[in-house]
VOTORDREN-97850 format. One record per residue (C-alpha): residue in three letters; y, z, x. Coordinates in Angstrom, 2 decimals, m for minus. Each point is the difference from the previous one (the first is absolute). Layout:
% VOTORDREN-97850
REC | code | py | pz | px
REC | ALA | Y | Z | X
...
This chain:
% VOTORDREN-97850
REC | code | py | pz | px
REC | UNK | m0.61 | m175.21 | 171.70
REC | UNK | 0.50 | m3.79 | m0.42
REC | UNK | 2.79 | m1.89 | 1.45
REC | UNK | 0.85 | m1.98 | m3.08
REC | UNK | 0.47 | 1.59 | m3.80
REC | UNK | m1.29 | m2.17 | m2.67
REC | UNK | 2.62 | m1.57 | 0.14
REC | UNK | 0.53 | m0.86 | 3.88
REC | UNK | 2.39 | 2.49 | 0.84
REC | UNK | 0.18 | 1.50 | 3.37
REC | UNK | m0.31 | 3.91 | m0.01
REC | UNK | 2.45 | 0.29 | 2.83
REC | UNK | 0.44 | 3.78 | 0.19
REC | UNK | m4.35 | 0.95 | 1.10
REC | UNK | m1.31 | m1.61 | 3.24
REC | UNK | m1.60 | m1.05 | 1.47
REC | UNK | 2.75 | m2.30 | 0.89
REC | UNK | m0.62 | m2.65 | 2.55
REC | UNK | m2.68 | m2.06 | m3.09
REC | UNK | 2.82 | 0.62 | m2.47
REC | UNK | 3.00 | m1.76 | 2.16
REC | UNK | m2.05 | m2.79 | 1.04
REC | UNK | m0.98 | m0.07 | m3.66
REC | UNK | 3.63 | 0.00 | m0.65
REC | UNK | 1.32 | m2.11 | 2.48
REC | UNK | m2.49 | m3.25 | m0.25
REC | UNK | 1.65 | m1.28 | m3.16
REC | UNK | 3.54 | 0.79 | 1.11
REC | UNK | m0.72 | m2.21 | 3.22
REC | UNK | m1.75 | m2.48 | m2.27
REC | UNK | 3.26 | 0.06 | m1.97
REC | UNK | 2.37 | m0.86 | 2.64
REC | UNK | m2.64 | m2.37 | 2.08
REC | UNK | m0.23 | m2.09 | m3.78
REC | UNK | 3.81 | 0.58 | m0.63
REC | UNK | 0.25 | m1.60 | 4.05
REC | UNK | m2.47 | m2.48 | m0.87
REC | UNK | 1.71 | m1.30 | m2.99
REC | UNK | 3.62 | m0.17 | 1.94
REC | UNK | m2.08 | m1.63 | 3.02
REC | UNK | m1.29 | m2.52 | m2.07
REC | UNK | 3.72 | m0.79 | m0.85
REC | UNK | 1.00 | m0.78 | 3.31
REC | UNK | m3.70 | m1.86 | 0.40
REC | UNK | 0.41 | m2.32 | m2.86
REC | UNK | 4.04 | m0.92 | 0.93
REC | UNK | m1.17 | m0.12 | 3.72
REC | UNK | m2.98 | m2.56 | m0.57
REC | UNK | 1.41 | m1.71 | m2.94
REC | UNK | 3.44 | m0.11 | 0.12
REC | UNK | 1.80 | 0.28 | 2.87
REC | UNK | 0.72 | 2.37 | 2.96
REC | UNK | 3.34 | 0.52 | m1.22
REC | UNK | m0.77 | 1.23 | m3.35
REC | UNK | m2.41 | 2.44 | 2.14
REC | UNK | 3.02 | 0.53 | 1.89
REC | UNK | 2.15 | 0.99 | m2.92
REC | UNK | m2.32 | 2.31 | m1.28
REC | UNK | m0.43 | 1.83 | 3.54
REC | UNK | 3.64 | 0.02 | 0.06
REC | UNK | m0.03 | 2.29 | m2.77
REC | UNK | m2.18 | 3.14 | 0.65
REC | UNK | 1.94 | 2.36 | 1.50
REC | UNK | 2.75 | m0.45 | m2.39
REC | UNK | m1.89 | 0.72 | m2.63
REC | UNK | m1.98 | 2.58 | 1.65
REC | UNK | 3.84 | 1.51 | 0.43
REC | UNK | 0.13 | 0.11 | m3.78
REC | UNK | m3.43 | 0.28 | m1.37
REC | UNK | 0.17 | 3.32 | 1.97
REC | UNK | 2.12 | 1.87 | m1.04
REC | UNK | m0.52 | 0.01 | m3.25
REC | UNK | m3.95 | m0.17 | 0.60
REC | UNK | 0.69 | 3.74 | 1.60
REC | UNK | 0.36 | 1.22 | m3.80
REC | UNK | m3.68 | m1.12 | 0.11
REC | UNK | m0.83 | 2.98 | 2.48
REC | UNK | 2.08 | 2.04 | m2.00
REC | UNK | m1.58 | m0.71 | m2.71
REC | UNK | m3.95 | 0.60 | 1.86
REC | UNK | 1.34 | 3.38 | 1.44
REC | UNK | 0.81 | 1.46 | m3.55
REC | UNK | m3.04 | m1.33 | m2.03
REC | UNK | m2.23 | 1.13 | 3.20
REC | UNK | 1.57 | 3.61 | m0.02
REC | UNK | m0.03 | 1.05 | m3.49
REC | UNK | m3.47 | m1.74 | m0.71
REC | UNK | m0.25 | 2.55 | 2.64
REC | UNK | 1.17 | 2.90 | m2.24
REC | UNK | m2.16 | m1.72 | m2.95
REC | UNK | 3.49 | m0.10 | m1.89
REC | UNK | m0.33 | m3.03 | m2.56
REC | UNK | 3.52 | 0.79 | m1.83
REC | UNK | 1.46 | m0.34 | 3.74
REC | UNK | m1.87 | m2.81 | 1.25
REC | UNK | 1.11 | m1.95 | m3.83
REC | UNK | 3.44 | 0.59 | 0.98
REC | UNK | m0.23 | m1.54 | 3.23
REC | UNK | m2.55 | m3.00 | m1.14
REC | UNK | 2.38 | m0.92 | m2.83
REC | UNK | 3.54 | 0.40 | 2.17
REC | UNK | m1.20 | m1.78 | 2.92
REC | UNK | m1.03 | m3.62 | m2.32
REC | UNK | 3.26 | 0.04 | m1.45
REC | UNK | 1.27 | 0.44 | 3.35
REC | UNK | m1.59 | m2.90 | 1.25
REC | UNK | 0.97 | m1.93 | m2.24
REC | UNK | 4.31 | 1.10 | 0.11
REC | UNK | m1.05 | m0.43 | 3.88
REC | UNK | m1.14 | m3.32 | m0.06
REC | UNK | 2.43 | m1.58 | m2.15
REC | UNK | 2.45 | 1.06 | 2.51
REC | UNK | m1.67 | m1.07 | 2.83
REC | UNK | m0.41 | m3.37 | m1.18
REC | UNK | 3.02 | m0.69 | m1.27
REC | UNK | 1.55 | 1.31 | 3.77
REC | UNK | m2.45 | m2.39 | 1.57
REC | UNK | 0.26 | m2.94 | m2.12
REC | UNK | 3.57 | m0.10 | 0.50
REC | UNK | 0.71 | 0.91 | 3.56
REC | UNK | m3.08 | m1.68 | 1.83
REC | UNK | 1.82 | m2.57 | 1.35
REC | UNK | 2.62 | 2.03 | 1.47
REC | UNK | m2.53 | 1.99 | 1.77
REC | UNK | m1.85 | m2.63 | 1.43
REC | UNK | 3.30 | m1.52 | 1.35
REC | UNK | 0.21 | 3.58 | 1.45
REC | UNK | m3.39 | m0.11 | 1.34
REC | UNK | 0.85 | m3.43 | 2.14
REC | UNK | m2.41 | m1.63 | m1.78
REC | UNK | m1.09 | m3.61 | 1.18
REC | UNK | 2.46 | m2.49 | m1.90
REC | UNK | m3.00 | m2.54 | m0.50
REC | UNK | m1.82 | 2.91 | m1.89
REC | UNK | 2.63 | 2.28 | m1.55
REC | UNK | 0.08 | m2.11 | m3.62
REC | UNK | m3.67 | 0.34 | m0.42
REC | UNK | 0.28 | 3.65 | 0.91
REC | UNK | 2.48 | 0.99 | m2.17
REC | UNK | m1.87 | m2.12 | m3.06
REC | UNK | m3.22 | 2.00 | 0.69
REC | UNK | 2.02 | 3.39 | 0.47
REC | UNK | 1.52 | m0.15 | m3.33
REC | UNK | m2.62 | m0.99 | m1.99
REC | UNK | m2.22 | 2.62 | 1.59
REC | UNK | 2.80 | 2.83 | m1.00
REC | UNK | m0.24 | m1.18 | m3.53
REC | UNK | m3.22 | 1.68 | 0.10
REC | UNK | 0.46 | 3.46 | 1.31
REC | UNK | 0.26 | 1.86 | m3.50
REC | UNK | m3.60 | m1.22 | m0.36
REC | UNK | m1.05 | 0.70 | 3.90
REC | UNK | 1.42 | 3.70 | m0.63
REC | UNK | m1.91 | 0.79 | m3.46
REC | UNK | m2.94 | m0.74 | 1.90
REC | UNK | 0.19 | 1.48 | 3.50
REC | UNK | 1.72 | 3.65 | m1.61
REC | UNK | m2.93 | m0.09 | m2.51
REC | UNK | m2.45 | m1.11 | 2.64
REC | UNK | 1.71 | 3.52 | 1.94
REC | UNK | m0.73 | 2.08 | m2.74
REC | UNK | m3.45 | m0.92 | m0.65
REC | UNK | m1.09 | m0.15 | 3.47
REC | UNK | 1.76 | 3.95 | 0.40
REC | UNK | m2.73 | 0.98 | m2.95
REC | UNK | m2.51 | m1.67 | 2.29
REC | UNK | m0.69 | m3.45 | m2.06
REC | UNK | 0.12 | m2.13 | 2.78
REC | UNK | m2.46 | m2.74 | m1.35
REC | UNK | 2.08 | m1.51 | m3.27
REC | UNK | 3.05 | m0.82 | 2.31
REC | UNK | m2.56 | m1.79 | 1.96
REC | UNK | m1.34 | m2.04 | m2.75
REC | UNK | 3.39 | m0.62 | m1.40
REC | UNK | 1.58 | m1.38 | 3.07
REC | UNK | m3.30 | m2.15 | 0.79
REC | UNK | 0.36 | m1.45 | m3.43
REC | UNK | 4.06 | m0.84 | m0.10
REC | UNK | m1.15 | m1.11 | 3.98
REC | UNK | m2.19 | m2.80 | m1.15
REC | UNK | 2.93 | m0.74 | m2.37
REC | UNK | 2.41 | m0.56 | 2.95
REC | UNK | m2.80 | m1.93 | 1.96
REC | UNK | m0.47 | m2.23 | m2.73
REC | UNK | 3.43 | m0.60 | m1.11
REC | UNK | 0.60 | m0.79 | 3.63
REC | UNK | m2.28 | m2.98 | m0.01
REC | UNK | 1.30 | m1.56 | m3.12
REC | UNK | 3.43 | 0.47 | 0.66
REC | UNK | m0.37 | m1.72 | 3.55
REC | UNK | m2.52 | m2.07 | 0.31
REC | UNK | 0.31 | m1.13 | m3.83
REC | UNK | 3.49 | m0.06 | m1.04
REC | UNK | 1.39 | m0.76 | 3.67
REC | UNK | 1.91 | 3.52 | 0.01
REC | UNK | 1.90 | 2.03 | 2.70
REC | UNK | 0.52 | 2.95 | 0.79
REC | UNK | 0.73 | 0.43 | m3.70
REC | UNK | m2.92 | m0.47 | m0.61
REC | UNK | m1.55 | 2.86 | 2.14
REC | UNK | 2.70 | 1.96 | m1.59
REC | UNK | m0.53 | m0.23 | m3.35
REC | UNK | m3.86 | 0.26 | 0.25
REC | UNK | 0.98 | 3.74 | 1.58
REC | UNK | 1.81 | 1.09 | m2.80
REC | UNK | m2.15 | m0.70 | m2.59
REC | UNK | m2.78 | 1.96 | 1.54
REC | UNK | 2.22 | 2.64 | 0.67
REC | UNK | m0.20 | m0.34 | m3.85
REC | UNK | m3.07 | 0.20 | m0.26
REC | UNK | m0.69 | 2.92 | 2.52
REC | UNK | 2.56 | 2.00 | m2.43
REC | UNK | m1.37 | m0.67 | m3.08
REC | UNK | m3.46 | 0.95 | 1.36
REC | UNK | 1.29 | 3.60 | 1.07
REC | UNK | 2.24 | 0.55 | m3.12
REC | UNK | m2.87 | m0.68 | m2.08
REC | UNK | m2.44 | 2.49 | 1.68
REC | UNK | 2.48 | 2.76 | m0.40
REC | UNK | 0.61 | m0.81 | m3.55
REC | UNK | m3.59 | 0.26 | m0.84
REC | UNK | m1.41 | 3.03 | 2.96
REC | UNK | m0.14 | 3.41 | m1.89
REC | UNK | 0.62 | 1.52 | 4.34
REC | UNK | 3.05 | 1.53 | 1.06
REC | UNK | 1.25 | m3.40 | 0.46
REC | UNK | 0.49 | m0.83 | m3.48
REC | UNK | 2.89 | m1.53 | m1.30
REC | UNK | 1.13 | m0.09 | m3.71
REC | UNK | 2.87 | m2.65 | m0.91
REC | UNK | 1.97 | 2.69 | m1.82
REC | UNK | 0.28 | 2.45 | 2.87
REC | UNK | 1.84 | m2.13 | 2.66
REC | UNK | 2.94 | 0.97 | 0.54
REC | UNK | 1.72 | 1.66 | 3.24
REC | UNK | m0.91 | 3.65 | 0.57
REC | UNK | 2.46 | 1.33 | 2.52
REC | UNK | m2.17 | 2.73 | 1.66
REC | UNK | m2.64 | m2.61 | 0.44
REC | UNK | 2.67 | m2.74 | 1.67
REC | UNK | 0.69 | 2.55 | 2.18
REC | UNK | m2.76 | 0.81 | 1.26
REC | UNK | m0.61 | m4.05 | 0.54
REC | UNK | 2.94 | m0.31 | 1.54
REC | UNK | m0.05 | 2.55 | 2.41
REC | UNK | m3.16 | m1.59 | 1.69
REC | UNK | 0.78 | m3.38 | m1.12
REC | UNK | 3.67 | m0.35 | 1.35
REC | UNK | m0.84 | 1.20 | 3.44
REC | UNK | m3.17 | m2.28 | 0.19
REC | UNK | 2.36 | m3.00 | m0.79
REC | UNK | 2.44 | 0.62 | 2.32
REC | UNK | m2.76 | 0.36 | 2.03
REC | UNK | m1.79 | m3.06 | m0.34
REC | UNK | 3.26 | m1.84 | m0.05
REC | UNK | 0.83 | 1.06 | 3.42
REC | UNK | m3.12 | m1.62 | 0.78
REC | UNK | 1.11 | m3.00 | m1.77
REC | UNK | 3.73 | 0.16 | 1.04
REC | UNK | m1.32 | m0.55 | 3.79
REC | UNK | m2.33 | m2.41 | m0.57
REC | UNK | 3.03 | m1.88 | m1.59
REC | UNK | 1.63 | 0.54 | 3.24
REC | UNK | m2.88 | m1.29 | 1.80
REC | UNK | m0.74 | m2.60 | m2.64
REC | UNK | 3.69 | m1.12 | 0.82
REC | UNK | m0.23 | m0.39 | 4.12
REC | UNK | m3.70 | m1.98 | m0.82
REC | UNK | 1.90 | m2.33 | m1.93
REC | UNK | 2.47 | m1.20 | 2.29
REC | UNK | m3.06 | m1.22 | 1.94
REC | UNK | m0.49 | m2.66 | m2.54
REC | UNK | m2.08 | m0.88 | m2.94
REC | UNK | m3.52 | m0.42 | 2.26
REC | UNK | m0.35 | 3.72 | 1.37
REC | UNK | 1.21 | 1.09 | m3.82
REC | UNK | m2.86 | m1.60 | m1.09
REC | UNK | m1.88 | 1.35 | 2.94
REC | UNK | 1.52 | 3.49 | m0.48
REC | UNK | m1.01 | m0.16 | m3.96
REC | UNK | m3.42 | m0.75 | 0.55
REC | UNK | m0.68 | 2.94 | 2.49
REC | UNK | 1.83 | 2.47 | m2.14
REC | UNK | m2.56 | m1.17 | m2.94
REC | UNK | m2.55 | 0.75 | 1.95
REC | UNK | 1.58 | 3.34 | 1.36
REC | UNK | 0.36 | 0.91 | m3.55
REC | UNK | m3.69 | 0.02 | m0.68
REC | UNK | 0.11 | 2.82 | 2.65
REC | UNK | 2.49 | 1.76 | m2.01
REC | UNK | m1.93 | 0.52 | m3.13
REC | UNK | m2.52 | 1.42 | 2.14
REC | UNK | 2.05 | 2.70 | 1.16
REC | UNK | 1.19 | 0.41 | m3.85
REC | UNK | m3.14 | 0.41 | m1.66
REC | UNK | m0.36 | 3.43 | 2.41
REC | UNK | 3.44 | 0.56 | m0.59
REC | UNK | m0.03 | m0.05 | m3.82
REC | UNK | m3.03 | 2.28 | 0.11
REC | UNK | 1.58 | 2.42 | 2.33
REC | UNK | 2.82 | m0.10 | m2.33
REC | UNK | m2.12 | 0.52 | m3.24
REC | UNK | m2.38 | 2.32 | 0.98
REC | UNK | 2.60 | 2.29 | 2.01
REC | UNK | 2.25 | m0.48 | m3.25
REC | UNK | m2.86 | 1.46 | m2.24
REC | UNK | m1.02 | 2.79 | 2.34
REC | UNK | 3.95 | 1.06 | m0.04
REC | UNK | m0.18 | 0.43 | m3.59
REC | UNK | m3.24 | 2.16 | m0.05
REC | UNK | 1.00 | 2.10 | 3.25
REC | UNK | m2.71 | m1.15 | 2.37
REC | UNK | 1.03 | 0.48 | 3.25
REC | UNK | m2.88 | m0.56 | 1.90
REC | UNK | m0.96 | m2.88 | m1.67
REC | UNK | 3.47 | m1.34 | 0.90
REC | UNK | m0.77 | 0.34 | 4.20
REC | UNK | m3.66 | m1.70 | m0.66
REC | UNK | 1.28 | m3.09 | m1.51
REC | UNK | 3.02 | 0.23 | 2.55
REC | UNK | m2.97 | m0.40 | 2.79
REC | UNK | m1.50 | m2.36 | m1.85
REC | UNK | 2.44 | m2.04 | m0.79
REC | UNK | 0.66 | m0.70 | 3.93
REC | UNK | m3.52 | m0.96 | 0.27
REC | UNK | 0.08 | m2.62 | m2.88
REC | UNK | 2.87 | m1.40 | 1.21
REC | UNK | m0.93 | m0.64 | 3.35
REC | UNK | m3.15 | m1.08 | m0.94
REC | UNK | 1.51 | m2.48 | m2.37
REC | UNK | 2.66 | m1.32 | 2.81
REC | UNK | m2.25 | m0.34 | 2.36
REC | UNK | m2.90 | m1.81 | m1.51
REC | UNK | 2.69 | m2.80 | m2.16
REC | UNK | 1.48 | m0.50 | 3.64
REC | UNK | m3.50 | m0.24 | 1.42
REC | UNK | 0.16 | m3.14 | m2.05
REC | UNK | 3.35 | m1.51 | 0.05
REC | UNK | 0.84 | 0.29 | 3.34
REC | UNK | m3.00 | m2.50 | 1.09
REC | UNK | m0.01 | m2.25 | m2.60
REC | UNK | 3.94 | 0.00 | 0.06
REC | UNK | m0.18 | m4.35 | 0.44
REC | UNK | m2.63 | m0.66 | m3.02
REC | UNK | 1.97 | 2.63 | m2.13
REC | UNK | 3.49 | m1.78 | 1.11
REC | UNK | m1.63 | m3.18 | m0.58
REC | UNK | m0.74 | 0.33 | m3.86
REC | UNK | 3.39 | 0.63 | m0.43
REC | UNK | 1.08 | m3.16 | 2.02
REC | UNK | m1.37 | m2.69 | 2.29
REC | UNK | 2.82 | m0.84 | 1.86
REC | UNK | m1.29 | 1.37 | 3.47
REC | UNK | 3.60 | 1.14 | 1.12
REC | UNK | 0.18 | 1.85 | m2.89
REC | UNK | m3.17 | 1.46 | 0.38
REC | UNK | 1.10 | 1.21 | 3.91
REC | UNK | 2.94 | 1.20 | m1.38
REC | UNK | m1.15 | 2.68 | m1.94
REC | UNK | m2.64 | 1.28 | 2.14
REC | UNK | 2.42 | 2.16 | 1.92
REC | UNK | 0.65 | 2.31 | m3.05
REC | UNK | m3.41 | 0.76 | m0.89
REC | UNK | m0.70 | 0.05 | 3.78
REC | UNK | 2.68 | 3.05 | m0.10
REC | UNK | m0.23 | 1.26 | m3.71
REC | UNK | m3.18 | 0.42 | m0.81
REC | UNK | m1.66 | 1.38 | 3.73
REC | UNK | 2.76 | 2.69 | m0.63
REC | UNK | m0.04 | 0.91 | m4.32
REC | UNK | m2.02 | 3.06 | 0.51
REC | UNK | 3.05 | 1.65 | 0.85
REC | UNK | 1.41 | m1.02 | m2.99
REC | UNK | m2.67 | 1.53 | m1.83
REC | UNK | 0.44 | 3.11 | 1.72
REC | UNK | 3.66 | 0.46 | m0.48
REC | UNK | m0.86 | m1.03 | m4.17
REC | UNK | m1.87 | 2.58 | m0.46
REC | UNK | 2.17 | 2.52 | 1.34
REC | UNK | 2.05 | m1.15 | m2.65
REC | UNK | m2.63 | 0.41 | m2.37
REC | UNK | 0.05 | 3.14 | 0.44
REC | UNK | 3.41 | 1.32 | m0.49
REC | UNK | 0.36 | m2.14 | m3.11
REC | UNK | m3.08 | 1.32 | m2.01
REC | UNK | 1.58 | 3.67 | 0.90
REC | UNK | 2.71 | m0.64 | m1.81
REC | UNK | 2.18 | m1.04 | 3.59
REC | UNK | 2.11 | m3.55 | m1.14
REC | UNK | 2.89 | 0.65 | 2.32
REC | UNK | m1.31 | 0.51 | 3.63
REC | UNK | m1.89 | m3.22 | 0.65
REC | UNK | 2.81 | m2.40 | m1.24
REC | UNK | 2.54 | 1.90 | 2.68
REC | UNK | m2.75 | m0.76 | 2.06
REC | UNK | m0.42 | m3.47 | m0.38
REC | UNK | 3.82 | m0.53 | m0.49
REC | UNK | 0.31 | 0.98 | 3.73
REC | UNK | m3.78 | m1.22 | 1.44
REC | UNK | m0.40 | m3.22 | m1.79
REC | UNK | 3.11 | m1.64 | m1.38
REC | UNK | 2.79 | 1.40 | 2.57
REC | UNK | m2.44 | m0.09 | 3.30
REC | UNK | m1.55 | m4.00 | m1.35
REC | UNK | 3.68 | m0.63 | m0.26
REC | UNK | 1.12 | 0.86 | 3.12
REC | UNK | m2.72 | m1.59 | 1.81
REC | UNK | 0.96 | m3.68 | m1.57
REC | UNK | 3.53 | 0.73 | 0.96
REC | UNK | m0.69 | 1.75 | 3.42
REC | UNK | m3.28 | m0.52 | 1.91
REC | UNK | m0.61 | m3.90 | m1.89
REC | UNK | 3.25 | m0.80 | 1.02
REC | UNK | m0.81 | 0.51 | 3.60
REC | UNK | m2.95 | m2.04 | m0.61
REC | UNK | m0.01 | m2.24 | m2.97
REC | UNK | m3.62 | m0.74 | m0.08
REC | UNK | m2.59 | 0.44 | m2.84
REC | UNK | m1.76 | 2.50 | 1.80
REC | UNK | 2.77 | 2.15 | 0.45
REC | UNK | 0.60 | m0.20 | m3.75
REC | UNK | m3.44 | 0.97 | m1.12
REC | UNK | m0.32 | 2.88 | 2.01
REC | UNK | 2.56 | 1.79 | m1.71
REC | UNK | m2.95 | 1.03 | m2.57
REC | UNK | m2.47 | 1.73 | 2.11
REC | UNK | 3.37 | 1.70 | 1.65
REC | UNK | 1.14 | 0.98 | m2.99
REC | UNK | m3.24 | 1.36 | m1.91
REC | UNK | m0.24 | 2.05 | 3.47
REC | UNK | 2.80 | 1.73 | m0.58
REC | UNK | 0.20 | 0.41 | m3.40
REC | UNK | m3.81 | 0.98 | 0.02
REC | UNK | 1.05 | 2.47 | 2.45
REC | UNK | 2.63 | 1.84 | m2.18
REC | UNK | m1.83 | m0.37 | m3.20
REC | UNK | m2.62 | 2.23 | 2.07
REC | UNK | 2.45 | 2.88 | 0.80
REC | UNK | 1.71 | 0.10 | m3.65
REC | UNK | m3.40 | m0.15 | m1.15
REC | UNK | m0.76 | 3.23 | 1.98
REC | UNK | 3.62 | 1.41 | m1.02
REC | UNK | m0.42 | 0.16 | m3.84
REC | UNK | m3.56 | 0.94 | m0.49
REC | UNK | m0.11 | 3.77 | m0.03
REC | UNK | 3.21 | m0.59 | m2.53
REC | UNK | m1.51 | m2.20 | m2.13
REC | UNK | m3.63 | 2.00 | m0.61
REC | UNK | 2.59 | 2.84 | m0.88
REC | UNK | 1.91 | m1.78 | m2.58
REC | UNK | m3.23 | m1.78 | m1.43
REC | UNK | m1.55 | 3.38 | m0.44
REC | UNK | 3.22 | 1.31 | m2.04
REC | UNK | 0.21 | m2.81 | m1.89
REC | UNK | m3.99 | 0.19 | m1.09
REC | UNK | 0.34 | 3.38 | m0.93
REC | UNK | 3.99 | m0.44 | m2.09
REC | UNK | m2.63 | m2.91 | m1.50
REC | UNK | m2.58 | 2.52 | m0.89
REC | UNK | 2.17 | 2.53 | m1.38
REC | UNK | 1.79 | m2.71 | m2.08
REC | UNK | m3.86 | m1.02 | m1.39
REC | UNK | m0.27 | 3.51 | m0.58
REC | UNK | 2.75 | 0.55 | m2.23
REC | UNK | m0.34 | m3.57 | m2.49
REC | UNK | m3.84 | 0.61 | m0.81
């Protein structure tokens, strides 16, 4: 059987498997390493042609928005469980529903977003202790860059949908395109017209634009189960539901990711603009170890989704396994590469050697330890593409954003040093990896039981409209 249809679709439901979710997972990473690219190449061009403190601003900003972007990006997952499962089922009427709900969804979602952010940004930055030298800047980039997240949603929940009908390779090209965009944009707006962070800003948005039009497009003109006609969107309410239910819980999720990094975003600010900087740069980096860990996660989560909907159990366990290997596989070979190169990688970002020592001591910590990370995600994976939205956000509540808190407030302030602050990640992805595992082993017998009554109340219902 061949991997790809005719027209590059994934057959996620026959093995064998391992081919298939590397085949699946090399253009997600390629995604989020060109989508990491692009926003590294925002800090690069501020931080070598305008000025640290622009750099500064920018860095200032990421776990704010991460905060927000979050949340709502959840609905994307929502969105990738729900196309994945009844592709699944090989239920077009269903997965229409879903398709044309979730885009207008985005869009409702994004206006609100950025009209929350654009408005409150510099509240929350004055909230966040943010440097005084850097906080204008910040809040001029933050509020420009929430103007565009009605545009950074249509793409990312159709980018969800196509990926969960395994077309992994036109998000790719779209974001690589609206990439060289931003890159280019960039470059004229600072180096030719002597722009700010403004500048960096606005060249974001518009490839957002671009990104969305790209994907909007394709699902205009597919005849796959991701089409989209103009006249059918509208909000189905069994469809939202079944978005929300994932996508909700995922939010939450992520934003209690977010919410402590704000926390911890906070405590590295009161050390002063300098180890911001420092602190920004390393977390750049770091996140080029995240999308890593989220190309296996999205696979795990699309090809578990689609094996829910056609009642493959065993399938289910042999991607479980393999998704463990991936992952560490992945972790261990990106940190194989950071972690020695840490002062040329630093150094593209900056030249200012301080800076440069500065943020070795996250990646030092980080990225020697993100395995774990990967671990506890795809325990996460799991229960999600079963149908289990709930469980890991509890989780997470308590293992991440409660235990990350209490650390800054507890342990730190017993010894207010950087490394005391950074090791509150591998801590927390311990523990949180730890009880992912053991709800992980809680639900499953459950969950094969209620996927098999569901695929056969499916079948019945098949049954009884032909």
């Amino acid at each position: 059987m061949a991997f790809f249809g005719k027209k590059n679709y994934i057959d996620m439901t026959s093995g064998p498997f391992l081919k298939k979710m590397i085949l699946f997972a090399i253009p997600v990473l390629l995604t989020g390493l060109l989508q990491l690219a692009y926003n590294a190449a925002d800090l690069i061009v501020v931080g070598q042609f305008s000025s640290s403190e622009a750099q500064g601003a920018i860095q200032s900003t990421g776990s704010l928005i991460s905060l927000i972007v979050n949340v709502s990006m959840g609905l994307a997952v929502g969105v990738n469980v729900a196309v994945a499962k009844h592709v699944g089922q090989r239920d077009r009427d269903a997965t229409s529903a879903v398709i044309h709900t979730s885009l207008v969804l985005s869009v409702i979602v994004g206006v609100v977003v950025a009209i929350f952010g654009y408005f409150l940004s510099g509240m929350f930055l004055r909230w966040m202790s943010a440097p005084t030298d850097l906080i204008d800047l910040s809040t001029t980039y933050l509020k420009i860059y929430f103007l565009g997240m009605p545009l950074n949603l249509v793409y990312n929940f159709g980018a969800a949908a196509l990926r969960a009908n395994g077309q992994t390779q036109k998000p790719l090209f779209y974001l690589f395109v609206s990439g060289l965009v931003n890159v280019g944009l960039n470059i004229l707006f600072v180096l030719v017209f002597k722009m700010d962070v403004d500048g960096v800003a606005i060249a974001t948005i518009t490839s957002q634009a671009v990104a969305a039009g790209f994907v909007v497009t394709e699902m205009i003109r597919t005849k796959g189960y991701c089409k989209i006609h103009l006249k059918k969107l509208r909000i189905d309410s069994k469809s939202l539901w079944e978005i929300v239910s994932i996508g909700v819980p995922a939010g939450i999720q992520g934003s209690m990711f977010s919410i402590s990094n704000v926390v911890i975003q906070s405590t590295v600010n009161k050390f002063g603009s300098l180890i911001v900087t420092a602190n920004g740069n390393a977390q750049s980096i770091e996140n080029f170890m995240y999308v890593g860990v989220d190309s296996v996660y999205q696979a795990a989560l699309s090809f578990i989704g689609q094996n829910y909907g056609a009642n493959n159990k065993n399938n289910i366990q042999k991607i479980m396994q393999l998704s463990f290997l991936l992952v560490t596989a992945v972790s261990m070979l990106m940190a194989a590469v950071v972690v020695p190169f840490r002062r040329l990688i630093l150094s593209i970002y900056n030249t200012d050697p301080e800076i440069v020592s500065q943020g070795e001591l996250r990646i030092l910590i980080n990225e020697s330890t993100y395995f774990i990370y990967g671990w506890m995600q795809i325990f996460v994976a799991y229960q999600r593409g079963l149908g289990r939205g709930v469980t890991p956000v509890v989780i997470s509540l308590l293992g991440i954003c409660v235990l990350r808190i209490a650390w800054v407030y507890l342990v730190f302030e017993q010894s207010p040093t950087l490394l005391t602050l950074y090791m509150s990640y591998p801590v927390s992805w311990i523990v949180t990896g730890i009880a992912q595992l053991i709800a992980y082993l809680a639900i499953r017998k459950k969950a094969f039981k209620k996927m098999s009554e569901e695929y056969s109340a499916h079948q019945a219902e098949k049954k009884l409209t032909a």
